[in-house]
Short mmCIF file of the C-alpha atoms (twelve columns), coordinates in Angstrom:
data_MODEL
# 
_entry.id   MODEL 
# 
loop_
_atom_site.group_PDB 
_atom_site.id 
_atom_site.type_symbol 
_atom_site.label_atom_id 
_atom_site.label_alt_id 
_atom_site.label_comp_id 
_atom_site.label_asym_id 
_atom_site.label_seq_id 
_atom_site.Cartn_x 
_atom_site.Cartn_y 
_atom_site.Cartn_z 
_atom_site.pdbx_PDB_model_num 
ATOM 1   C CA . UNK A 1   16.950  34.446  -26.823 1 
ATOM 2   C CA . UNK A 2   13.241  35.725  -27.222 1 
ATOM 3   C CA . UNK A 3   12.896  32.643  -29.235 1 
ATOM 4   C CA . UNK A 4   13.961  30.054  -26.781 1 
ATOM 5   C CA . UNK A 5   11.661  31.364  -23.950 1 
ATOM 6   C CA . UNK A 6   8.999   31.478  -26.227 1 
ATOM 7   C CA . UNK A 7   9.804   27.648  -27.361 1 
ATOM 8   C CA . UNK A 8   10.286  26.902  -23.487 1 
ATOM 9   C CA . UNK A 9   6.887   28.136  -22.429 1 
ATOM 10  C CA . UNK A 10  5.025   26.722  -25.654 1 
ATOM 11  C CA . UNK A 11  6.371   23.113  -25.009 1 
ATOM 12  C CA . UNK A 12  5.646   23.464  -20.963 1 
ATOM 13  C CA . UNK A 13  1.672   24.452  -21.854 1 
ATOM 14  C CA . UNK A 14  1.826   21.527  -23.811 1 
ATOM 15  C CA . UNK A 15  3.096   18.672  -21.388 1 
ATOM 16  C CA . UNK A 16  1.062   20.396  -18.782 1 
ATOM 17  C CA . UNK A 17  -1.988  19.984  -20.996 1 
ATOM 18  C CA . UNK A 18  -1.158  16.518  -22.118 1 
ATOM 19  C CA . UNK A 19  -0.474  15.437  -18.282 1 
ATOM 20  C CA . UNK A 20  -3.763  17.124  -17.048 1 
ATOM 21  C CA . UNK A 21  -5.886  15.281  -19.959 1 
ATOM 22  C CA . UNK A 22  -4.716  12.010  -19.663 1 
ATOM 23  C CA . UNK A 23  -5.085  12.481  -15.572 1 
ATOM 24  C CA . UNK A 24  -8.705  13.485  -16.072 1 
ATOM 25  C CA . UNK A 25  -9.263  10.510  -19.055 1 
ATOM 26  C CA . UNK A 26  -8.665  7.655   -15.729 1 
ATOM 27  C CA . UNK A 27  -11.301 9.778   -13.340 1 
ATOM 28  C CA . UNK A 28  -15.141 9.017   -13.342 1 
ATOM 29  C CA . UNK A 29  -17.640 11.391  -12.296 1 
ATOM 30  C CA . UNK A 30  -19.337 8.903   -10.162 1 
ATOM 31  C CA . UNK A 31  -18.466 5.375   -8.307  1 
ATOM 32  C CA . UNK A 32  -20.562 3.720   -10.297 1 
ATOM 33  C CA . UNK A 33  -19.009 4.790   -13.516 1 
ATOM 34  C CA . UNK A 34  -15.631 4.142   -12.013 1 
ATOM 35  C CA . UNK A 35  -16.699 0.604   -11.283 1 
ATOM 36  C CA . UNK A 36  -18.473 -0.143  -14.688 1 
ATOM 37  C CA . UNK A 37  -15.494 1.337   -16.495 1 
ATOM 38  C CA . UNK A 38  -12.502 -0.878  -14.769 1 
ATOM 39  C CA . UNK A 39  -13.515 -3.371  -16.409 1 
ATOM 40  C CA . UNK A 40  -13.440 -5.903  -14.106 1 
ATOM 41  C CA . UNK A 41  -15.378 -8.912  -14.052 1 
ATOM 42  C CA . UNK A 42  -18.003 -9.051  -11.264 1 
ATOM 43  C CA . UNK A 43  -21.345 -10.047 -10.956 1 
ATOM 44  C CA . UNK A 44  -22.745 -8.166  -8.042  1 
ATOM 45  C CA . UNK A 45  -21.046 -5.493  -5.674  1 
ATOM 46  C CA . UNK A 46  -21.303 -6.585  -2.198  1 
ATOM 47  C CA . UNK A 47  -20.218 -3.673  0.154   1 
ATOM 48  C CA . UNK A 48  -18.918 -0.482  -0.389  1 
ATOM 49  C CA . UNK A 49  -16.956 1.409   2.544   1 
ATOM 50  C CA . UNK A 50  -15.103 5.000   2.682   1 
ATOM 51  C CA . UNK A 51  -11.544 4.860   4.344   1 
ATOM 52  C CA . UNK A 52  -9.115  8.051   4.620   1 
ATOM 53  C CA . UNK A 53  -10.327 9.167   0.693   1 
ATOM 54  C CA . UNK A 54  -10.575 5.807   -0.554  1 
ATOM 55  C CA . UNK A 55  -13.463 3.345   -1.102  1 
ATOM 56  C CA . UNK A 56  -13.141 -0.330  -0.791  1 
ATOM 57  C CA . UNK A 57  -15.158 -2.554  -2.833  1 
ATOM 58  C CA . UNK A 58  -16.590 -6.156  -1.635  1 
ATOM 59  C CA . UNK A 59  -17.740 -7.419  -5.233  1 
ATOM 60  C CA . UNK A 60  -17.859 -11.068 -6.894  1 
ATOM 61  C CA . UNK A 61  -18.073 -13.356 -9.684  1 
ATOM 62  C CA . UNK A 62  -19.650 -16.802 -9.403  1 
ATOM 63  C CA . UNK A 63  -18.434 -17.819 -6.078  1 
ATOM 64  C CA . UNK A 64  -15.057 -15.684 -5.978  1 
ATOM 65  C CA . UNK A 65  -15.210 -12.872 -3.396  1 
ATOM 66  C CA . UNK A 66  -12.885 -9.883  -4.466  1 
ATOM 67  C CA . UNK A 67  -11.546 -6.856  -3.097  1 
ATOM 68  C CA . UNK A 68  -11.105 -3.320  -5.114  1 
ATOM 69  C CA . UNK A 69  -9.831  0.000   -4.036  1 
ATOM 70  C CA . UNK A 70  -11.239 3.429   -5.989  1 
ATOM 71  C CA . UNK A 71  -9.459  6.898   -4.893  1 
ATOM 72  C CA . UNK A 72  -11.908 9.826   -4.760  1 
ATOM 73  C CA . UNK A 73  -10.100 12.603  -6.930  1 
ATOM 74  C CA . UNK A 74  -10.545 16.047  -7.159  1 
ATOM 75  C CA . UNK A 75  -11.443 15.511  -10.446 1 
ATOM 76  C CA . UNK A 76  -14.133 12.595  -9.547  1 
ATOM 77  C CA . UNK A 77  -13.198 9.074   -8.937  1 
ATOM 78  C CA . UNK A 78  -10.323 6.505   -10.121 1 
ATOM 79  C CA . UNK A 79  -10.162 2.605   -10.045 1 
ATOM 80  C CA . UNK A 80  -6.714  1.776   -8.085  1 
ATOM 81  C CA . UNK A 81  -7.033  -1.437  -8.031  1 
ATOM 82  C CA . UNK A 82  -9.025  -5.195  -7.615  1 
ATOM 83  C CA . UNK A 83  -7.029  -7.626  -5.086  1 
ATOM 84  C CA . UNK A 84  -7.102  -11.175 -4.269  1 
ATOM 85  C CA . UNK A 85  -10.247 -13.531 -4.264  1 
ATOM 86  C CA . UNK A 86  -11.408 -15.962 -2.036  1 
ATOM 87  C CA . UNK A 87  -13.513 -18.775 -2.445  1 
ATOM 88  C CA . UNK A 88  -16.897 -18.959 -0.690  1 
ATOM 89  C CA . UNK A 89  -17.521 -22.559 -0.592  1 
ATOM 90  C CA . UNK A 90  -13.745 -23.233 0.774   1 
ATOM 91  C CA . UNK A 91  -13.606 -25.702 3.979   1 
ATOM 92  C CA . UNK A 92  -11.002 -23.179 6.157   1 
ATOM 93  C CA . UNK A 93  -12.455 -19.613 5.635   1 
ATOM 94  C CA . UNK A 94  -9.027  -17.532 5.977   1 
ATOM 95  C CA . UNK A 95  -8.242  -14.663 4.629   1 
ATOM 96  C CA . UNK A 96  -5.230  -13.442 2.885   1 
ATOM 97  C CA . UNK A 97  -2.678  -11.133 3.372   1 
ATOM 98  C CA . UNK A 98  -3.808  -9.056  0.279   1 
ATOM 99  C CA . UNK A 99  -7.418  -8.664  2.033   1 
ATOM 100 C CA . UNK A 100 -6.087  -7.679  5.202   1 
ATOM 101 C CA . UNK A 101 -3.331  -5.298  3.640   1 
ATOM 102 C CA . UNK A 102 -6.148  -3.140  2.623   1 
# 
């Protein structure tokens, strides 16, 4: 019996500590590291905005403008994800759904 709950607890510190490292391995101390380490291809950041925990990221390559979303953490910062581009030299300038879902 002594040996199970011993087992039990030694396998729970484990997944907990397995969880919590590979949680903190996708957080970046700073936005900028975040950004660099998405690996995402982008030229130049345009705007950066805070929203409800989140920041939203106005970046581009060549003449695509693209839209990313980073979650501040507890643990520092975490690329969610890059969404939709748009063209810059397109005739009708509308956006899409995906910009204005964020």
């Amino acid at each position: 019996m002594k040996l199970k709950v011993i087992v039990s607890f030694v396998s729970m510190v484990f997944l907990i500590t397995v969880i919590s490292l590979v949680y903190y391995r996708v957080n970046y101390k700073t936005l900028d590291e975040a950004i660099s380490e998405s690996h995402v291809p982008m030229d130049e950041v345009f705007h950066t905005t805070d929203y409800k925990g989140h920041t939203i990221i106005f970046y581009g390559k060549g003449d695509m403008l693209s839209v990313g979303l980073i979650e501040k953490t507890h643990l520092g910062y975490r690329w969610d994800y890059g969404v939709s581009s748009k063209q810059f030299n397109e005739k009708e300038q509308i956006l899409t759904r995906t910009f204005c879902n964020l």
